[in-house]
C-alpha positions as CSV (number, residue, x, y, z in Angstrom):
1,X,145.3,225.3,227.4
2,X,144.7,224.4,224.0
3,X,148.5,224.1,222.4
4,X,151.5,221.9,223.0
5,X,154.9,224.1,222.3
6,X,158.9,223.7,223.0
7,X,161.2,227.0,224.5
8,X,163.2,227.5,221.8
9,X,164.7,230.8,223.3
10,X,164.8,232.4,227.0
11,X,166.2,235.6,227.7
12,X,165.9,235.6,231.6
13,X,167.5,238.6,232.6
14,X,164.2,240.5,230.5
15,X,161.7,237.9,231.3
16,X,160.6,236.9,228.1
17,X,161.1,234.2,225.4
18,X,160.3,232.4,222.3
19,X,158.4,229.3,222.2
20,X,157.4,227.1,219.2
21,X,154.0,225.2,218.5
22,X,154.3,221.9,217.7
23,X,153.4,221.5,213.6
24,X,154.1,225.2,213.3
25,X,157.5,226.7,212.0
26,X,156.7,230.2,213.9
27,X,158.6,231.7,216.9
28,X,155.9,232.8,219.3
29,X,156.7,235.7,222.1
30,X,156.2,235.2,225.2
31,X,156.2,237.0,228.7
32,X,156.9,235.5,232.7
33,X,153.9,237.5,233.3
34,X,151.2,236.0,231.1
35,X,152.5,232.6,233.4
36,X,149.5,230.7,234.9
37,X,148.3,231.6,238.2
38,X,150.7,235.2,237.2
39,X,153.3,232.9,238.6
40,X,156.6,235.1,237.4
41,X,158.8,232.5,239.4
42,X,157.9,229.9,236.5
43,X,160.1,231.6,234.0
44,X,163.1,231.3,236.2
45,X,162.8,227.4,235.9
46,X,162.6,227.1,232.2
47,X,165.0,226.1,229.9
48,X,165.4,225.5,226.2
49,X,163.8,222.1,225.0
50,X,161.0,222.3,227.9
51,X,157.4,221.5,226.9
52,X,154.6,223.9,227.5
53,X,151.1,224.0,227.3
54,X,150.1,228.2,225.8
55,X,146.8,229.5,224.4
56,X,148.2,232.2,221.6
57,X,146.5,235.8,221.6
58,X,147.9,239.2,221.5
59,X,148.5,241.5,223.9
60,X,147.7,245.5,224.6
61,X,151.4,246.1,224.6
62,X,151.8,244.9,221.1
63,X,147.8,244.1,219.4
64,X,148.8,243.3,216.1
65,X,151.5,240.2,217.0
66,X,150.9,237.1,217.7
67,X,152.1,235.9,221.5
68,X,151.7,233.2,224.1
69,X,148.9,234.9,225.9
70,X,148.7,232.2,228.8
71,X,151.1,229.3,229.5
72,X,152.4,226.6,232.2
73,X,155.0,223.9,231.9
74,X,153.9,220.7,231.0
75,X,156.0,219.4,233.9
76,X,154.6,221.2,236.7
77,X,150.9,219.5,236.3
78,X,149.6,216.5,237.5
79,X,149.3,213.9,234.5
80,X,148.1,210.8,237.3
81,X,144.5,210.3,235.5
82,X,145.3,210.8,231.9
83,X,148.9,209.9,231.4
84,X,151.4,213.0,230.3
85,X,150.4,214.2,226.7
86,X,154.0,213.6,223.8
87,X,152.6,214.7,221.1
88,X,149.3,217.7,220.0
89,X,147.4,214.8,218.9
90,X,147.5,213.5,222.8
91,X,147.0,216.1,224.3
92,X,144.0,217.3,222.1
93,X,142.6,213.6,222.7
94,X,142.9,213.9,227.1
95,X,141.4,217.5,226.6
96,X,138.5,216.4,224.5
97,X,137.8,213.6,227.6
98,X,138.1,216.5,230.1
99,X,135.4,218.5,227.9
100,X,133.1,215.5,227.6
101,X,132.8,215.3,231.5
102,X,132.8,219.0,232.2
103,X,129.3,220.8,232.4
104,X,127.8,223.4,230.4
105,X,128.5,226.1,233.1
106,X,132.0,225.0,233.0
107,X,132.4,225.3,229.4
108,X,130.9,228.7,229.6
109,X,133.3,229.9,231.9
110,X,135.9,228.5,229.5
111,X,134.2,230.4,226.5
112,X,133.9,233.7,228.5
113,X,137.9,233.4,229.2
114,X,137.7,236.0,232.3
115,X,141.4,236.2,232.4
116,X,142.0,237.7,229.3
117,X,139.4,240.0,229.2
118,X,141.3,241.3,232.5
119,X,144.3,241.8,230.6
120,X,142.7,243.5,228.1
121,X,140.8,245.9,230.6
122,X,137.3,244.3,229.6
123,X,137.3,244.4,225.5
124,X,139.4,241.8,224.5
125,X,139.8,241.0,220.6
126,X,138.0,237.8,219.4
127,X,141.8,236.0,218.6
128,X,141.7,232.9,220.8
129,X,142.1,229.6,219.1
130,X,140.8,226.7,220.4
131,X,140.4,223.9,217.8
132,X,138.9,220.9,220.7
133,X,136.7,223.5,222.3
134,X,135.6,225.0,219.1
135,X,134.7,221.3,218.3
136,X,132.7,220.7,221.8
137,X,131.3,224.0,221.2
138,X,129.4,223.7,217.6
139,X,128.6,220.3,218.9
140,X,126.8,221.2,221.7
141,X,125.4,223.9,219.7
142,X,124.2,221.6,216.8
143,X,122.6,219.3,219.4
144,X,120.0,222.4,220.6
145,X,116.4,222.6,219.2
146,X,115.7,225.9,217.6
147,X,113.7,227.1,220.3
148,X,117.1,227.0,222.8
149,X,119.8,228.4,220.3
150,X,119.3,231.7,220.3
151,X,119.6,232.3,224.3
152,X,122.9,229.9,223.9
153,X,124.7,231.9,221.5
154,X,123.5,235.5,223.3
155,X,125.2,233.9,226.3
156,X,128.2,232.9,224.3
157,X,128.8,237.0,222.9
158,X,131.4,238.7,223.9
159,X,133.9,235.6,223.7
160,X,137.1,236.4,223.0
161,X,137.4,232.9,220.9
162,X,137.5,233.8,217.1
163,X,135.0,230.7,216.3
164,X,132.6,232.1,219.1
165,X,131.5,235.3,216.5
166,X,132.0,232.3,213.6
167,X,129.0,230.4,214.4
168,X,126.7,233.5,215.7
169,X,124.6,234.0,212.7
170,X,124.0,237.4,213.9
171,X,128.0,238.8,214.1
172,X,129.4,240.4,211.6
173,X,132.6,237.8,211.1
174,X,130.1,235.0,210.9
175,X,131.6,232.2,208.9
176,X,128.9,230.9,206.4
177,X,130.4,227.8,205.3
178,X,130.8,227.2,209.3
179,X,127.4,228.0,209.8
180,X,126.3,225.8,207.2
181,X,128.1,223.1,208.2
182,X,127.1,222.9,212.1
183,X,123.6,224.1,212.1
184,X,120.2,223.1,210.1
185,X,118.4,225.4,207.8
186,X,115.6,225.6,210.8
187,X,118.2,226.2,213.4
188,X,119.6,229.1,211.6
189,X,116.2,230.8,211.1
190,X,115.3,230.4,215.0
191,X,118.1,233.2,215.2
192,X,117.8,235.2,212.1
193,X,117.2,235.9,208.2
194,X,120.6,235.1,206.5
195,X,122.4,238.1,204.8
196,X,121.1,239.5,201.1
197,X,125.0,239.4,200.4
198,X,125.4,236.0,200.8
199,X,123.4,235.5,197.8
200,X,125.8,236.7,195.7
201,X,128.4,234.4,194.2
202,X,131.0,237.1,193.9
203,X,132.2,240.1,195.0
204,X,133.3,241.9,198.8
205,X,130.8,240.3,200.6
206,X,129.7,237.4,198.3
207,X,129.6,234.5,199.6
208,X,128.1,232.0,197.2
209,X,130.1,231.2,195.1
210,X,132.4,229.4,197.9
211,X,130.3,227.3,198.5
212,X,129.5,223.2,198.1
213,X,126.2,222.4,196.3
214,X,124.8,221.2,199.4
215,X,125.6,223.9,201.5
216,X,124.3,226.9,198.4
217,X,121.1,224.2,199.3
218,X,121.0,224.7,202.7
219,X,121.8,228.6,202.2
220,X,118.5,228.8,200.4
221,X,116.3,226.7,202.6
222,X,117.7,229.1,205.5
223,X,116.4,232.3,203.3
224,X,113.1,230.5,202.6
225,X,112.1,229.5,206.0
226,X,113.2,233.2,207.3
227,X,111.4,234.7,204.3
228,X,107.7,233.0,204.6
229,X,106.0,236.0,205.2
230,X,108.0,237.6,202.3
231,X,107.6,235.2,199.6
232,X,108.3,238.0,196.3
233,X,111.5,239.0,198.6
234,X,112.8,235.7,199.0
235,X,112.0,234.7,195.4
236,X,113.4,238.4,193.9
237,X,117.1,238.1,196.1
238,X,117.5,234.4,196.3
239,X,116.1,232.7,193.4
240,X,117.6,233.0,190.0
241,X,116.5,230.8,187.9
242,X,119.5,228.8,187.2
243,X,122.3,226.6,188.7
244,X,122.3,223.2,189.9
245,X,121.8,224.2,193.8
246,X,118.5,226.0,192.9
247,X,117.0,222.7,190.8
248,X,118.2,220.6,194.2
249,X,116.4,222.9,196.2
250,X,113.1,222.8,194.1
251,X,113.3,219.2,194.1
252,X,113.5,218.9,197.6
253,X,110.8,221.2,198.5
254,X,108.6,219.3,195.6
255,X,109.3,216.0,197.6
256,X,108.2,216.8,200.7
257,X,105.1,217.9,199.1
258,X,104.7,221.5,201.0
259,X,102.6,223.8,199.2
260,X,104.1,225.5,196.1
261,X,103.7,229.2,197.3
262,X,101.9,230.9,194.1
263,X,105.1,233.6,193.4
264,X,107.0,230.6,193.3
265,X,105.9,229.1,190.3
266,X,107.2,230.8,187.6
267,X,110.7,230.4,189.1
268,X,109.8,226.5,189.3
269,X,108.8,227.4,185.3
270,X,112.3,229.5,184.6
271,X,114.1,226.0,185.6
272,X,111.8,223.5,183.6
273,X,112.5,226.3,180.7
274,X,116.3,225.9,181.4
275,X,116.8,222.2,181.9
276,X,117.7,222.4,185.4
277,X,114.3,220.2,186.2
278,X,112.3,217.8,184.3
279,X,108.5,218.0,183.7
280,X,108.6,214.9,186.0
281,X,109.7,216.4,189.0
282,X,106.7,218.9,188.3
283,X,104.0,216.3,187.5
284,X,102.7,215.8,190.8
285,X,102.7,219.6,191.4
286,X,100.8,220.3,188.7
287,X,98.2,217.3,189.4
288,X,97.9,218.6,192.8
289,X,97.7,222.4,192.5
290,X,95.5,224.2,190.3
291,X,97.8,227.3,189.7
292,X,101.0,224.8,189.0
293,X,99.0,223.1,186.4
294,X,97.7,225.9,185.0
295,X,101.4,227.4,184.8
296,X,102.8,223.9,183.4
297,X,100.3,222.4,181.1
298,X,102.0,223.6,177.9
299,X,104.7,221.6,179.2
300,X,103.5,218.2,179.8
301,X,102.9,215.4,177.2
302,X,99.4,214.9,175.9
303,X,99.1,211.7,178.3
304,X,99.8,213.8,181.3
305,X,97.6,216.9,179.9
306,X,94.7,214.9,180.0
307,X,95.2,213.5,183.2
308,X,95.2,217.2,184.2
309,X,92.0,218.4,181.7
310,X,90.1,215.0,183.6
311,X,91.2,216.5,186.8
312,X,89.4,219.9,185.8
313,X,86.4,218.0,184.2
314,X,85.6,216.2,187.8
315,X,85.9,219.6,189.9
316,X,85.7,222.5,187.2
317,X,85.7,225.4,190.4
318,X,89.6,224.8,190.4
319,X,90.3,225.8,187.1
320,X,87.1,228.7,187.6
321,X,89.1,230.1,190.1
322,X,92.6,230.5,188.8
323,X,91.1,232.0,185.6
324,X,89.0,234.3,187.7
325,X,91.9,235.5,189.0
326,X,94.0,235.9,185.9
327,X,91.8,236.1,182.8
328,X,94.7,236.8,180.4
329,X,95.6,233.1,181.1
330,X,92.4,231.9,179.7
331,X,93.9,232.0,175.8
332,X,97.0,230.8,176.4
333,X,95.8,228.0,178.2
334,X,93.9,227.2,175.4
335,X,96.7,227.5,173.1
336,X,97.9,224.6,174.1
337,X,94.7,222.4,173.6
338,X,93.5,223.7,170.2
339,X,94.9,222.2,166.9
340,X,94.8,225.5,163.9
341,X,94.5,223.7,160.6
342,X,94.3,225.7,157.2
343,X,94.0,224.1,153.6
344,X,95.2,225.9,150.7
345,X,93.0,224.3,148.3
346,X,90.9,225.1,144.7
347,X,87.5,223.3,146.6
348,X,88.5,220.1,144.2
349,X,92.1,219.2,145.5
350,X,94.0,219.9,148.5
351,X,97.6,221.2,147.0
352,X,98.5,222.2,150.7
353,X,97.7,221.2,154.7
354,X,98.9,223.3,157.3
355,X,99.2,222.4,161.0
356,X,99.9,224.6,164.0
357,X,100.0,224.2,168.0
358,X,102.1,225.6,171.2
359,X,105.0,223.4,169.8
360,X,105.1,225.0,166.5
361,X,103.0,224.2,162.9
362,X,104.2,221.7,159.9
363,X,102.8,221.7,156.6
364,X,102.5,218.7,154.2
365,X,102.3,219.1,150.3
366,X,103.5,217.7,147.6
367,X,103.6,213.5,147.0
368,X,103.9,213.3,151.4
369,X,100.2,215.1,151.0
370,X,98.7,212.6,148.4
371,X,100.2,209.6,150.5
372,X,98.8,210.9,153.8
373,X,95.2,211.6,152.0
374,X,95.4,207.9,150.5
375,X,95.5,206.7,153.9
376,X,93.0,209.4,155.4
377,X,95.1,211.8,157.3
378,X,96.2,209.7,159.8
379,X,98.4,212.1,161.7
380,X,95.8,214.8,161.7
381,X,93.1,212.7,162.4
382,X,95.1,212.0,165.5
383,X,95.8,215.4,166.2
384,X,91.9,216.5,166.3
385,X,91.2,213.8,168.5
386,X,93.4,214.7,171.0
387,X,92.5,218.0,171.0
388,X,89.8,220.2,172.6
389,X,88.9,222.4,169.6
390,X,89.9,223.2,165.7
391,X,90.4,226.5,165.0
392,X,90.6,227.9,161.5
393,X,89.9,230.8,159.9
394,X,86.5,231.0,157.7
395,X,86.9,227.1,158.5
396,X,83.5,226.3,158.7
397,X,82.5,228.1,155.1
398,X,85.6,226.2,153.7
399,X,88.4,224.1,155.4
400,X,85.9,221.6,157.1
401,X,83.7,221.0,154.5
402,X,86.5,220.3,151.9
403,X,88.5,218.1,154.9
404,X,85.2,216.4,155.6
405,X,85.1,214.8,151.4
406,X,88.2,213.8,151.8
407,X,88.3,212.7,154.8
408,X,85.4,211.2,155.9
409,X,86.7,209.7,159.2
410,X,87.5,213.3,160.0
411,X,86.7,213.3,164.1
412,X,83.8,215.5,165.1
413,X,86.1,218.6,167.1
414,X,84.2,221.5,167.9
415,X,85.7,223.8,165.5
416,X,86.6,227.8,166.3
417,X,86.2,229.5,163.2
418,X,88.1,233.0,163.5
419,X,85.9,234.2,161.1
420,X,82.6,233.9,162.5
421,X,84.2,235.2,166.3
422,X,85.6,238.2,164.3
423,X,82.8,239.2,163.2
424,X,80.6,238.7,166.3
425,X,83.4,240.9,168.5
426,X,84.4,243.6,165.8
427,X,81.4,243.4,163.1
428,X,82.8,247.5,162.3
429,X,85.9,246.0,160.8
430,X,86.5,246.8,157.7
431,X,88.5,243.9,156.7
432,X,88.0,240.4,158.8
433,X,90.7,238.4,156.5
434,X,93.9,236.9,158.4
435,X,96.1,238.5,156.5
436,X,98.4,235.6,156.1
437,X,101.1,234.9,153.0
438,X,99.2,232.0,151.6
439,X,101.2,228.9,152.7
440,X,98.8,226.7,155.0
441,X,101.6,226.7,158.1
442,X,101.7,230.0,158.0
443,X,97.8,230.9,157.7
444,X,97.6,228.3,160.6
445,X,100.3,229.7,162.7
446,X,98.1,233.1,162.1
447,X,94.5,231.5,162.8
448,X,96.0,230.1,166.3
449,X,97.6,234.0,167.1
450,X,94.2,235.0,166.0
451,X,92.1,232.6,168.4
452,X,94.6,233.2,171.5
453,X,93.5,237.4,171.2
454,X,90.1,236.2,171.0
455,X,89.9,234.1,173.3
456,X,91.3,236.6,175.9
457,X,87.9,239.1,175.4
458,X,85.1,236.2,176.6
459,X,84.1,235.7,180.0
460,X,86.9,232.8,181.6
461,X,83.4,230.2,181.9
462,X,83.8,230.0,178.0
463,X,87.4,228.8,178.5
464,X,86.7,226.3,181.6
465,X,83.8,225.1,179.7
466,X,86.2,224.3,177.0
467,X,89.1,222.8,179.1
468,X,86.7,220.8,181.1
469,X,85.1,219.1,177.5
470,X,81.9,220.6,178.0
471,X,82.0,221.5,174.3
472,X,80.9,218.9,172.2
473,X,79.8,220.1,168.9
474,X,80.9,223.3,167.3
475,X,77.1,224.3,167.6
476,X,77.3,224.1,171.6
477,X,80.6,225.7,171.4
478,X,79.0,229.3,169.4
479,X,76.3,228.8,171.6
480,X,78.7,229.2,174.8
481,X,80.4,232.2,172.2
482,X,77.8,234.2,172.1
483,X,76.3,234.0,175.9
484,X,80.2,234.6,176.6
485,X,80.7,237.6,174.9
486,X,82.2,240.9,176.4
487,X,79.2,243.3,177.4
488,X,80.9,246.1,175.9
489,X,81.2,245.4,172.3
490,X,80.5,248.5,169.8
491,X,80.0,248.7,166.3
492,X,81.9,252.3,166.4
493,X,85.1,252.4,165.1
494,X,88.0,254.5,166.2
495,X,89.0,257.6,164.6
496,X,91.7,257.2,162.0
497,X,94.9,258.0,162.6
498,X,95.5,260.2,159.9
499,X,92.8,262.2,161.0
500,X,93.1,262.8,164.9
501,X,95.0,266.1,164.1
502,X,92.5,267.6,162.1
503,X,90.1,270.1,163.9
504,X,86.7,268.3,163.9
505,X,85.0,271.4,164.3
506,X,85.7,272.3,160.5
507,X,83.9,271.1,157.7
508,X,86.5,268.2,156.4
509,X,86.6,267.7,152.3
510,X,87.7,263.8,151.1
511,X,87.8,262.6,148.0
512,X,85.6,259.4,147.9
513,X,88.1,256.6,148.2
514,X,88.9,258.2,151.8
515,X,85.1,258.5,152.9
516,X,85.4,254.9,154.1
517,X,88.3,255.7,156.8
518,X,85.0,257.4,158.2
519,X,82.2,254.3,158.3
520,X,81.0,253.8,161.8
521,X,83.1,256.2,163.0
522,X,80.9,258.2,165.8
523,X,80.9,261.8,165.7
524,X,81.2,262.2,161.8
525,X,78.2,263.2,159.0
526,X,79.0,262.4,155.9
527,X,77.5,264.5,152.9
528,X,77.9,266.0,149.2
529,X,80.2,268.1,148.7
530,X,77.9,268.7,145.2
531,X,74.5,269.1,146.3
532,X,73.3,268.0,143.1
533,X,75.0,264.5,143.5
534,X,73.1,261.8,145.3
535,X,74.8,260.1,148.5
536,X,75.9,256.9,148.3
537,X,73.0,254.6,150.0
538,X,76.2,252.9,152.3
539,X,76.4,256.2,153.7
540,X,72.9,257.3,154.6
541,X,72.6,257.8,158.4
542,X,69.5,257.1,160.5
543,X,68.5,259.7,163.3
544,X,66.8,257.6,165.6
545,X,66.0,260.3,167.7
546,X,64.4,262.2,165.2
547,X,62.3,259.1,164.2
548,X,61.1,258.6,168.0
549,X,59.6,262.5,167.6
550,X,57.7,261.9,164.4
């Protein structure tokens, strides 16, 4: 029996008592029949100040109090081997010695406490306390390879020891913290998928937020090995984004250099975005997996981004296939290669030079302007060479030639004029200008929005070819354009929509400022209203099909 306790009180002519635990300052019931052995004649003999050995539970009688369920005198056993326990601490120490020699079938027998289930006519509360044999128990437990827990703990069910349900994963008065504490992550997912409550820091059944780091670690590496097959699941109820416990866990995972499943990536993105990692805990990732370095190239620095591009370079088909899969991708991968530059300039002097990348644009006028061109645009120079193409709008008509003069160190970059691609994909426009406010950061913050949307509509071998420096001039680069370009570009335009509510069956009059809303627009004729008065030549129509019959 697990406690050491003292008769405080004994009422013998009723048979019953009060005992005390030693380091408790309770008065505990108890009963001459719940003696040992249902040896009545027990109570007769005791006395106040006697010591006795009592396992605490309740009893049918009275469920909801406390009692001495079991007891004996300390006197009446035999102490010859192990010396007569003083004091809880002894007798907790000669206990854990008999444990230690005892088998695993005795222990069981122990566990399955037969006796009490008797007095409880077979469904005993789980209220026995045990502190040493809870100890041998998660111990023996804990030494078990996944493969042999789960029989062990459906052997142990049905225990009426409270820490018996504690570390069964599978019982609803499972302690998690317990859990945590005996068992490894791999143990735990032998048995079962841990609880979708227990990812929640708060609330009735949130457990969380109870926790130490280590064990919210543990928690999650429980969830991820039960939730393999289930990676969206396991991402969308365990992983948050945030909190110190979820960067540990990513950092262990990322050490023991296991596959990065793909839905977990932008989590691993959502942390690097929050400053719970740094990109050097996702270097190797991305250097090793196509998708992570796809995902995290915007991230790294321009050493480590060209590590990755050389990567791609020696086997392109890794970069082919993530952009096969995700074409969208394609322009803001190149985002973060490209270098937008606009000038505002007269064609003699360069008043303003505008900058813009993924990290954001700068402009340079004034006296910093005339200093930089004195000394040949160092910093842009530097820029270009570093990066895979210049964009610009109308760039090749007029930025580059102007930037050439004055710069003639100017590095040869293939160069992405937004002009010339506008035209080749919408030639029906009726405007191809940027539409900018005339200060060079911002036209070059608009020329690399431009570029990204354009990118988007080619065929992802333009952007691999690209990425992988297979564009070395800007004449190999429109040559790539043009065999790159959608199949489905049309020179229609869409109907206006000022006009989609008018009844296209009727004859529509427009004064001749409007008739332009109509130019490539399929479906519309445009005449005289005065047959007298010629048509403008802009908006003769040919009939082909009425030239093939002739």
């Amino acid at each position: 029996m697990p406690f050491l306790a003292t008769v405080e009180t004994v009422v013998s002519t009723r048979g019953f008592g009060f005992l005390k635990i030693e380091g408790s300052k309770d008065e505990i019931f108890f009963h001459a029949t719940a003696a040992l052995s249902n040896d009545e004649a027990l109570f007769l003999t005791l006395k106040e100040g006697d010591r006795l050995l009592c396992q605490v539970g309740s009893t049918l009688r009275e469920p909801s109090k406390s009692a001495a369920v079991l007891w004996t005198p300390v006197a009446g056993r035999d102490w010859t081997s192990t010396g007569t326990p003083d004091s809880q601490e002894g007798l907790d120490r000669i206990r854990r010695d008999l444990f230690g020699k005892a088998g695993t079938e005795e222990i069981g027998r122990i566990l399955a406490a037969g006796w009490y289930r008797r007095r409880w006519k077979e469904n005993p509360p789980k209220d026995l306390q045990d502190p040493v044999l809870q100890q041998v128990h998660a111990t023996a437990l804990a030494a078990l390879s996944p493969g042999h827990l789960p029989s062990r703990l459906h052997a142990a069910q049905g225990s009426p020891f409270a820490f018996v349900a504690a570390l069964d994963p599978m019982s609803d008065v499972a302690d998690l913290s317990a859990l945590l504490a005996t068992f490894v992550p791999s143990q735990l997912a032998a048995v079962c998928a841990p609880r979708a409550e227990w990812a929640q820091a708060s609330g009735p059944r949130g457990k969380s937020g109870y926790l130490s780091l280590d064990h919210k670690v543990a928690l999650l590496d429980w969830a991820a090995l039960s939730g393999a097959g289930d990676l969206e699941g396991f991402r969308a109820t365990w992983l948050k984004g945030d909190g110190a416990h979820e960067a540990t866990f990513a950092r262990q995972w990322l050490a023991s250099e296991k596959p990065v499943p793909r839905p977990l990536l932008p989590w691993l993105l959502t942390l690097l975005e929050k400053d719970q990692l740094q990109v050097g805990d996702l270097l190797d990732l991305a250097l090793r997996e196509a998708h992570a370095g796809v995902l995290l190239h915007h991230a790294l620095s321009d050493e480590d981004r060209a590590r990755l591009q050389e990567s791609w370079a020696r086997d392109p088909s890794l970069l082919e296939r993530v952009l096969e899969e995700d074409p969208a991708r394609a322009g803001r991968l190149l985002e973060t290669t490209v270098l937008a530059v606009d000038l505002e300039t007269d064609g003699a002097r360069i008043h303003q030079l505008g900058q813009a990348d993924h990290r954001g644009s700068t402009n340079i006028e004034g006296s910093d302007l005339a200093g930089s061109l004195q000394q040949g645009l160092p910093g842009l120079v530097s820029a270009l060479t570093q990066a895979r193409l210049a964009v610009g709008h109308n760039a090749i008509g007029w930025d580059w030639p102007i930037l050439s003069r004055a710069v003639p160190s100017l590095p040869g970059t293939p160069v992405w004029d937004t002009l010339l691609v506008a035209f080749l994909l919408e030639p029906q426009a009726l405007s191809h200008a940027l539409g900018g406010d005339h200060r060079a950061d911002a036209d070059a913050r608009a020329a690399l929005a431009l570029f990204g949307r354009q990118a988007e509509r080619f065929d992802p071998s333009l952007s691999v070819a690209i990425l992988t420096g297979r564009c070395t001039s800007t004449e190999e680069l429109f040559t790539r354009i043009v065999d790159a370009g959608p199949d489905d570009l049309s020179v229609a335009r869409a109907t206006p929509a000022v006009l989609e509510a008018v009844d296209r069956d009727q004859p529509l009059l427009l004064p001749e400022r409007l008739l332009r809303l109509l130019d490539w627009v399929p479906g519309y004729v445009i005449a005289p209203a005065d047959p007298e008065t010629p048509l403008d030549p802009g908006f003769l129509e040919i009939q082909a099909m009425r030239c093939s019959a002739r």
